[in-house]
C-alpha positions as CSV (number, residue, x, y, z in Angstrom):
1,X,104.6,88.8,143.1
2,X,102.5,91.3,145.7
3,X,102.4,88.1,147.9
4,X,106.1,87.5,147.4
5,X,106.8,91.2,148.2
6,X,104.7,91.7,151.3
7,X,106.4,88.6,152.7
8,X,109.9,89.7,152.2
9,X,109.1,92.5,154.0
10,X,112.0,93.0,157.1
11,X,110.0,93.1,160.1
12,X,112.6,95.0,161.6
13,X,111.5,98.3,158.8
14,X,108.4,97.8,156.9
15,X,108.6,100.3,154.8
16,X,111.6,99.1,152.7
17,X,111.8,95.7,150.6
18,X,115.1,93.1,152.2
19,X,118.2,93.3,149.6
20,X,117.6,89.9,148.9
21,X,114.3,91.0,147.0
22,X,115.6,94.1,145.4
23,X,119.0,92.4,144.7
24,X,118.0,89.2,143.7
25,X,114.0,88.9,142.8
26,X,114.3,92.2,140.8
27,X,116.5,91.3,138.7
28,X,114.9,88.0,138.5
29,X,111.6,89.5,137.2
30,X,113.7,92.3,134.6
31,X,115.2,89.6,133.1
32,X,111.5,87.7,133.0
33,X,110.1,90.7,131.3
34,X,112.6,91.1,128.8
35,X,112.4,87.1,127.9
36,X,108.4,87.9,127.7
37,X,108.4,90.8,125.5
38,X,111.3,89.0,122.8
39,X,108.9,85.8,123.2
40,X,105.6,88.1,121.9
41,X,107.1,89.6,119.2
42,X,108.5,86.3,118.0
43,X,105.1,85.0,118.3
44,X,103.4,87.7,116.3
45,X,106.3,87.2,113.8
46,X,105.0,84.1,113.0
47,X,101.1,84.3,113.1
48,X,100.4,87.7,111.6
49,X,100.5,86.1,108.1
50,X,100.0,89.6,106.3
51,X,99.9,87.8,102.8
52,X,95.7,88.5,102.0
53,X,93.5,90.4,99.5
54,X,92.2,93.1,102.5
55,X,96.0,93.7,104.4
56,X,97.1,94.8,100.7
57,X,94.9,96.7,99.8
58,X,95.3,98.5,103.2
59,X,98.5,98.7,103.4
60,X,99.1,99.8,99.2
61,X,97.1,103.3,100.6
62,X,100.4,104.4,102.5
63,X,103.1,103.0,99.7
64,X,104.3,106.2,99.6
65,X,104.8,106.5,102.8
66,X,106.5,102.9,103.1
67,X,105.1,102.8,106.6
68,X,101.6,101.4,107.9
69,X,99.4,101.2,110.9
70,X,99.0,97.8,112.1
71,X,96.0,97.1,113.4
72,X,96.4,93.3,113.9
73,X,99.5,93.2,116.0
74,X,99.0,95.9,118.0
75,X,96.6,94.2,120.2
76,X,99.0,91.7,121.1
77,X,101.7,93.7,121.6
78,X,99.9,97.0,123.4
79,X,98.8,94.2,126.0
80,X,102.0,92.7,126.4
81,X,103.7,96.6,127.1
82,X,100.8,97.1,129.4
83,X,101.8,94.2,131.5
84,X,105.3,94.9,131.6
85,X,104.3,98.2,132.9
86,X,102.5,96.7,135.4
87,X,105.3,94.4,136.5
88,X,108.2,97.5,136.7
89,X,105.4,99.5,138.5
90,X,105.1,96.6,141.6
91,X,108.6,97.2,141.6
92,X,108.6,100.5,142.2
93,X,110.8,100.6,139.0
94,X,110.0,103.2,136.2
95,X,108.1,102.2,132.4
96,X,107.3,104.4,129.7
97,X,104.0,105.8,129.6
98,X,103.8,106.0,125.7
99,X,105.7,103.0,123.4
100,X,105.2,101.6,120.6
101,X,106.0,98.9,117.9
102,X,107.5,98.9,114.0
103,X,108.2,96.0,112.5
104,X,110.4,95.8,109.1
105,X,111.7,93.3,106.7
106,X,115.5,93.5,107.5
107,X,116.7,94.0,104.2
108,X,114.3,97.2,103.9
109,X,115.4,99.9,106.1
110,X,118.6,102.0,104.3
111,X,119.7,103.0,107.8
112,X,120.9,99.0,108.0
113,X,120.9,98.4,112.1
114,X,121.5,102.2,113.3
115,X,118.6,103.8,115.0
116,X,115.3,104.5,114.1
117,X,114.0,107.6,115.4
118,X,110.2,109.1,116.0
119,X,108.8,112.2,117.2
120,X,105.9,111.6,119.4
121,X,104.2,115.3,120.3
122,X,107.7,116.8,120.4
123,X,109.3,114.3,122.4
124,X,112.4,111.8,120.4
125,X,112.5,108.3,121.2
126,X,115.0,105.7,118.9
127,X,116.1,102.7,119.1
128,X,118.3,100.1,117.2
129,X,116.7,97.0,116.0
130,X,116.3,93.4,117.4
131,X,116.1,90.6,114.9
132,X,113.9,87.9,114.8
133,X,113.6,85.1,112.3
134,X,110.2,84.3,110.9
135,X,108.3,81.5,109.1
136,X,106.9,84.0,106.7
137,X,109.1,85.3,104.0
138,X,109.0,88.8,102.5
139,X,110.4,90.1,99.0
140,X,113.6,91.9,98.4
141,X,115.0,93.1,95.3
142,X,118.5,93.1,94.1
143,X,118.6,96.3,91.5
144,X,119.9,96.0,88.3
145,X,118.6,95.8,84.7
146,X,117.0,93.4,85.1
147,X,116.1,93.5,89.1
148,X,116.4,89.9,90.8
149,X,113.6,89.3,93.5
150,X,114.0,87.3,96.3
151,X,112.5,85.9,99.6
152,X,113.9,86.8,103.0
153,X,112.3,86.0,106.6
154,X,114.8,88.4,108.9
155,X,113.1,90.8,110.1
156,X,114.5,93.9,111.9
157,X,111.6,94.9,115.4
158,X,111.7,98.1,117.1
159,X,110.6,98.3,120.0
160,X,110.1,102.4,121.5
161,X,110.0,103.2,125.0
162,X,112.4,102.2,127.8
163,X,111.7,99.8,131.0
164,X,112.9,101.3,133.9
165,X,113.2,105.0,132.6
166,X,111.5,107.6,134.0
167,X,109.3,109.1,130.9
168,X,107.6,112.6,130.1
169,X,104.7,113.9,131.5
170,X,101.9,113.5,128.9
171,X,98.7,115.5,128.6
172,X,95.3,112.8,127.8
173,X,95.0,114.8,124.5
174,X,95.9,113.6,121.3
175,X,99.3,114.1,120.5
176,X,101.3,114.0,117.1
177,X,103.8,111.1,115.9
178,X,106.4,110.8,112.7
179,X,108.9,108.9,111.6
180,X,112.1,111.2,111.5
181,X,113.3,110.9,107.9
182,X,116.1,112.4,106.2
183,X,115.1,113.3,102.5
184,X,113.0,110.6,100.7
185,X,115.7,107.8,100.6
186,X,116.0,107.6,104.6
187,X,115.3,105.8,106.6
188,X,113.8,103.8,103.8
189,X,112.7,104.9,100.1
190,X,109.3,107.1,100.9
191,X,107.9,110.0,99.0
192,X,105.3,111.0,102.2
193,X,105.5,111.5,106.0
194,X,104.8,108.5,108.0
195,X,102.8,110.1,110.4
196,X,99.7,109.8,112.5
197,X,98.4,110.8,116.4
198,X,98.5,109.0,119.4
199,X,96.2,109.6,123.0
200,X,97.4,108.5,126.1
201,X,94.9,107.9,128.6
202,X,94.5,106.2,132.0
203,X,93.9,102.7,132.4
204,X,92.2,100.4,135.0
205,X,94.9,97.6,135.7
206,X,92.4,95.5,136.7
207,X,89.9,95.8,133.7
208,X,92.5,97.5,130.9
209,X,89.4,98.0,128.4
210,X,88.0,100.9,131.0
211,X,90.1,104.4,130.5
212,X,89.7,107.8,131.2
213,X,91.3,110.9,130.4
214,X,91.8,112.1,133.7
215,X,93.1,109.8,136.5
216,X,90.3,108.3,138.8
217,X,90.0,105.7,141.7
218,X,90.0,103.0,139.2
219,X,91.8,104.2,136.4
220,X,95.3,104.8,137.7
221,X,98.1,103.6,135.1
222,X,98.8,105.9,132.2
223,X,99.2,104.4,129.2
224,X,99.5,104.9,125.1
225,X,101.1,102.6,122.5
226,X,101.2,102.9,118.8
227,X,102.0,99.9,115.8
228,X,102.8,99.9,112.8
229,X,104.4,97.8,110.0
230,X,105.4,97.3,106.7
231,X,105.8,93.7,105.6
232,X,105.4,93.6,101.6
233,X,109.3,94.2,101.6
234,X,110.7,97.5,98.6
235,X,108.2,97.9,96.5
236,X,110.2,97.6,93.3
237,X,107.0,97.7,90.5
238,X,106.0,100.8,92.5
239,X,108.6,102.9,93.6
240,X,111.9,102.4,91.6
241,X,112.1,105.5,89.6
242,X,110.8,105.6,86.0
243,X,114.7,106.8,85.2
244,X,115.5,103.3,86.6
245,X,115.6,100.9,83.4
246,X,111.2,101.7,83.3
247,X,110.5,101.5,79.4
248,X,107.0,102.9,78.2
249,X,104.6,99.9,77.5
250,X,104.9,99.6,74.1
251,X,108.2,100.9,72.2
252,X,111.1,98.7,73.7
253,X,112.5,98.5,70.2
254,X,112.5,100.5,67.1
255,X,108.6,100.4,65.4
256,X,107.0,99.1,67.9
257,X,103.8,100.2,68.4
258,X,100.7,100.6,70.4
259,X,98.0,97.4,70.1
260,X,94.3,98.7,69.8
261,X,92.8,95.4,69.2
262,X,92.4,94.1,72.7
263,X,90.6,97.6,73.7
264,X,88.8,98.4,70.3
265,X,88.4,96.3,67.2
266,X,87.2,99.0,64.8
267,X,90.1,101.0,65.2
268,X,93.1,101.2,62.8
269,X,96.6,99.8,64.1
270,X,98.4,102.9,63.7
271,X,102.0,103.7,64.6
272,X,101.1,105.2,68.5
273,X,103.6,105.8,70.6
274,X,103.0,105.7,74.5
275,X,102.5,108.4,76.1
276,X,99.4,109.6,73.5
277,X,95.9,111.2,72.9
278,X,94.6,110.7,69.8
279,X,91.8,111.2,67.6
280,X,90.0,109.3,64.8
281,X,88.5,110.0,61.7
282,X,85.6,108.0,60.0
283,X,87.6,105.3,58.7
284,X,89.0,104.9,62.5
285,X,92.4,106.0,61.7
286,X,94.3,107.3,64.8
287,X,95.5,110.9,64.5
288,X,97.9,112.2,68.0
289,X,96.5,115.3,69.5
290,X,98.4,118.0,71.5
291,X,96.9,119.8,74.8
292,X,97.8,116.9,77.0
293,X,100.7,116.5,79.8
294,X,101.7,113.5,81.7
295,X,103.5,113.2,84.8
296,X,104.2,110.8,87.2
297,X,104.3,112.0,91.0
298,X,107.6,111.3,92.6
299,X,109.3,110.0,89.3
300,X,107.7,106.2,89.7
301,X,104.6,104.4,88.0
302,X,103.1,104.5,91.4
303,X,100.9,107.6,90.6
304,X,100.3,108.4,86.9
305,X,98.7,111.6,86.1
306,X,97.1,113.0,82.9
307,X,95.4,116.6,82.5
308,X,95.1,119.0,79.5
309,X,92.4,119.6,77.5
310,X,91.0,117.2,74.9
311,X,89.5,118.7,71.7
312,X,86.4,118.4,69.9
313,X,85.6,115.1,68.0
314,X,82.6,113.4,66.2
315,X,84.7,110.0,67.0
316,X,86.7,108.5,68.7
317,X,89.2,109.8,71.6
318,X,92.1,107.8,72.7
319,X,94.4,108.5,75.5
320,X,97.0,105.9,77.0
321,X,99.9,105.8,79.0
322,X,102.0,102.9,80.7
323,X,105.0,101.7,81.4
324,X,107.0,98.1,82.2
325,X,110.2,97.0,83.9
326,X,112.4,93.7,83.1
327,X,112.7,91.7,86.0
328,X,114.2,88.1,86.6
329,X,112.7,86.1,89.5
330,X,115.4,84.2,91.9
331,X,116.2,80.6,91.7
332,X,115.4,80.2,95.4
333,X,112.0,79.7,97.6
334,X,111.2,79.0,101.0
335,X,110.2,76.0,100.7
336,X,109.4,73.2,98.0
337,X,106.1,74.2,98.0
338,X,106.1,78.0,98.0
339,X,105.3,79.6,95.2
340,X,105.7,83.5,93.5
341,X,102.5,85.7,92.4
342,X,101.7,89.0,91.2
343,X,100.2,91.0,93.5
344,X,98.6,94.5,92.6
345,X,96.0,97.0,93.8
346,X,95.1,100.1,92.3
347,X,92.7,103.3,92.4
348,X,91.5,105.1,88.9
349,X,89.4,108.0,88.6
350,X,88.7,110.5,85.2
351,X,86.6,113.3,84.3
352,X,85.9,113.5,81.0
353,X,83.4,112.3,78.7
354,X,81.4,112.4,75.4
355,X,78.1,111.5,74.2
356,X,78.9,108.0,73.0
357,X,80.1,106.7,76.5
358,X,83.5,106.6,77.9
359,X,85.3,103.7,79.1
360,X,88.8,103.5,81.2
361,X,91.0,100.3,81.2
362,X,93.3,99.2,83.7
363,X,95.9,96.6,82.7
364,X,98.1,95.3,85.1
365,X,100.4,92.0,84.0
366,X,103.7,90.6,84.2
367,X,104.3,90.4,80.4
368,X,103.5,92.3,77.2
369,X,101.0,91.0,74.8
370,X,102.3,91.4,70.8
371,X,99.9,91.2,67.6
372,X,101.0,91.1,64.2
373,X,100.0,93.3,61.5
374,X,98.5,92.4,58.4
375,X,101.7,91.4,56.6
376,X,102.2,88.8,59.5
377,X,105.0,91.0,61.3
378,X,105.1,91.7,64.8
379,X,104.5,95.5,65.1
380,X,101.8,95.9,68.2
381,X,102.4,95.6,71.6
382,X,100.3,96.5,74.9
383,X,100.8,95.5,78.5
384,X,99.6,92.1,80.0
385,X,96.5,91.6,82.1
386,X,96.8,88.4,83.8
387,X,97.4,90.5,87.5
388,X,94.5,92.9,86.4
389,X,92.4,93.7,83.9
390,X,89.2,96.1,85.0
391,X,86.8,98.5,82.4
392,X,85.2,101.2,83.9
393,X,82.6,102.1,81.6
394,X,80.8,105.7,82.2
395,X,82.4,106.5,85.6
396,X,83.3,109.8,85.0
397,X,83.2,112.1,87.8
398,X,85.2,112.6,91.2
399,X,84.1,109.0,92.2
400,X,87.4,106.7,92.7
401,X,87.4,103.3,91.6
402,X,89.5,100.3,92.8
403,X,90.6,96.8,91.9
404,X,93.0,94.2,93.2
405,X,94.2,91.1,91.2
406,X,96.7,88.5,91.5
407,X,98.3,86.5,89.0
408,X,99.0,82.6,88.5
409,X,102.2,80.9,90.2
410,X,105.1,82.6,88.6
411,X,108.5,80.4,87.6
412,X,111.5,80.9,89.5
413,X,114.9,81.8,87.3
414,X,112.3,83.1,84.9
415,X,112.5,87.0,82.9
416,X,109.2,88.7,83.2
417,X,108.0,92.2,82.1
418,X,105.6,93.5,85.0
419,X,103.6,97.2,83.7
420,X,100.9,99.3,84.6
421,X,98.8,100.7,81.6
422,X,95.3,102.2,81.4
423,X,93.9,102.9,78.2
424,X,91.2,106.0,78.3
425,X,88.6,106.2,75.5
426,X,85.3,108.3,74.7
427,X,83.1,109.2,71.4
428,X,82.0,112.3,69.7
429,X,82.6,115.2,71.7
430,X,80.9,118.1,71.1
431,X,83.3,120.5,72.3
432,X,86.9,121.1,74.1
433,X,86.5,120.1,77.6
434,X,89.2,120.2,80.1
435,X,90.7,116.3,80.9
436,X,92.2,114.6,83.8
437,X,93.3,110.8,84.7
438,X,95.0,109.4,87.8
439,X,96.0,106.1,88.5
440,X,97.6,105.1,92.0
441,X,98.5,101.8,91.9
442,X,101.2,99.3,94.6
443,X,102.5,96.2,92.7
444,X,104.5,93.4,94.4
445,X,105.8,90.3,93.4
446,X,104.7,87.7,96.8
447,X,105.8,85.0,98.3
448,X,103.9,81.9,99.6
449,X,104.2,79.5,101.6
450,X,106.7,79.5,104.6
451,X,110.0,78.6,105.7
452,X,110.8,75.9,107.9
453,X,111.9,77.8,110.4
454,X,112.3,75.6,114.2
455,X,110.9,77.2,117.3
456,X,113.7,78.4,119.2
């Protein structure tokens, strides 16, 4: 194009380009660019297949949030920016010296198609989005009692920063970026800032992996991009609100208790409700205890909290808290052979401990497990563990611990009862002590697979 340029020169004036080349090869190369750009993101659409053990458990960190870095697609995409840059720039044309990338699952955003705004070091950008059909499908839910899940593979791209607009002058120092939100339902359902920083500095056009932060002989274009992401659609099993058909894990009708067996056999079926603490005596007989509050942070199972004070006790102490929501899978998939899985990740840490060990139990399933009691009546019930099923035995301390776990292929048109329990125990304590548990956990129902979607 510098070739083309130089040529086209009028040897009459050499200063300015002929109006055939800003006229007609401009416009030419615009257009070019724009084609280019659509073409990467279309491409990254449909090769950043986010569906693995390491992206979720990444992203599940910033749930609450609903927003997170990308740190795939970025590459791609920073490069591509850059080189438009580079392009407007040999035509004496103005580019954006910071820009960046989110990409959403089109049915995710409450906002629909108006525009999504961001604060970058004081400065708003927003734009509406484009969208772009994928091979990959994400999961929506249809609320309701029960909630209908279902694959999608619209996605909704926007892209920040304006070709051909004169932009800010940036300082080379690091500079503060959000999401502008309105409340916690806008522009999507989030109970935390998405938020980060972002440093412009200058680049060498020639070698783009040698920057400064101040502008030299070599380093000449200014330049900054941010990405981020969040393709595990609404994260229904994480952030509906408990008030929003949840049921605790064990009392969905009358008499229904708490099951001990699968996490002690020596203790006594009792009649337990969910929340409890409780206490045993020497013929491991369950007694409820006061002293303890739980909450969960933002109204949803996505962070479950327990603190009090548990009391003295020459056996047992039982504390347990969970909860489960009817669901119904949809009757379609994105292909014949896609299939549905349970997806969870989670983080647990407690405090407390007696003498006799302590032991914290994370179940995570899709159903309820029911024993019968001795008269061959259906009285106990816990949550499932075929997603996840992790003992931490004598972890007490400020030490977090984590997990991930998927289940087998789920049925489509099938009713399902997805929970997130843990079940806290320790033995003789010799005194009061002061007690906390937290669970933080992001649970999906996943797609696999992909749809047959034609390169267009």
């Amino acid at each position: 194009m510098q070739a083309n340029a130089e040529y086209f020169f009028n040897p009459a004036d050499t200063i300015a380009p002929t109006e055939w080349f800003t006229d007609n090869c401009a416009t030419w190369i615009r257009e070019e660019v724009s084609a280019f750009l659509w073409t990467v993101d279309y491409l990254m659409m449909n090769i950043d297949d986010y569906r693995n053990q390491h992206r979720f458990e990444f992203d599940m960190q910033y749930a609450n949030a609903g927003l997170a870095p990308d740190n795939i697609s970025i590459l791609a995409l920073a490069r591509a920016q850059f080189v438009a840059n580079m392009l407007y720039g040999a035509l004496g044309l103005n580019f954006p010296v910071v820009s960046g990338h989110i990409t959403l699952p089109k049915t995710y955003a409450t906002i629909g198609n108006a525009a999504l705004s961001v604060n970058i070091g004081g400065n708003l950008r927003d734009t509406t989005p484009t969208v772009i059909p994928g091979i990959i499908p994400y999961t929506y839910w249809v609320d309701g009692n029960p909630a209908v899940c279902h694959p999608d593979n619209q996605w909704n791209v926007y892209r920040f920063g304006t070709l051909g607009k004169s932009d800010v002058i940036w300082p080379t120092t690091s500079q503060p970026f959000q999401v502008v939100a309105s409340g916690t339902q806008s522009p999507w359902v989030h109970f935390a800032t998405a938020q980060g920083t972002i440093t412009p500095k200058y680049y060498n056009p020639r070698n783009p992996n040698q920057t400064s932060l101040t502008k030299t002989s070599e380093c000449t274009v200014e330049f900054a991009y941010f990405a981020a992401s969040w393709k595990w659609g609404f994260l229904q099993l994480t952030n509906t609100q408990l008030t929003d058909n949840w049921v605790k894990s064990n009392k969905p009708v009358k008499d229904q208790y708490f099951a001990f067996l699968p996490y002690n056999t020596s203790l006594t079926e009792n009649s337990a409700n969910v929340p409890f603490a409780a206490t045993t005596n020497s013929w491991k007989c369950t007694y409820q205890t006061g002293g303890i509050t739980w909450t969960n942070l933002y109204g949803t199972t996505g962070t479950m909290q327990m603190s009090g004070t548990i009391n003295q006790s020459s056996h047992y102490y039982v504390i347990v808290d969970g909860n489960y929501l009817n669901v119904t899978t949809g009757s379609e998939l994105p292909s014949t052979t896609s299939t549905i899985q349970a997806w969870a990740w989670y983080m647990a840490n407690y405090t407390m401990k007696g003498s006799g060990g302590d032991d914290l139990t994370i179940s995570i399933g899709t159903t309820r497990e029911f024993y019968e009691n001795d008269e061959g009546g259906v009285d106990f019930a816990t949550i499932g563990n075929d997603v996840v099923s992790t003992n931490w035995h004598d972890q007490a301390g400020t030490t977090w611990n984590s997990g991930f776990g998927a289940s087998g292929n789920l049925k489509v048109n099938t009713s399902y009862q997805p929970g997130v329990q843990y079940y806290y125990q320790t033995y003789d304590l010799s005194y009061a002590v002061p007690a906390s548990i937290a669970l933080i956990s992001g649970f999906q129902f996943v797609y696999g697979g992909y749809y047959p979607q034609p390169i267009n």
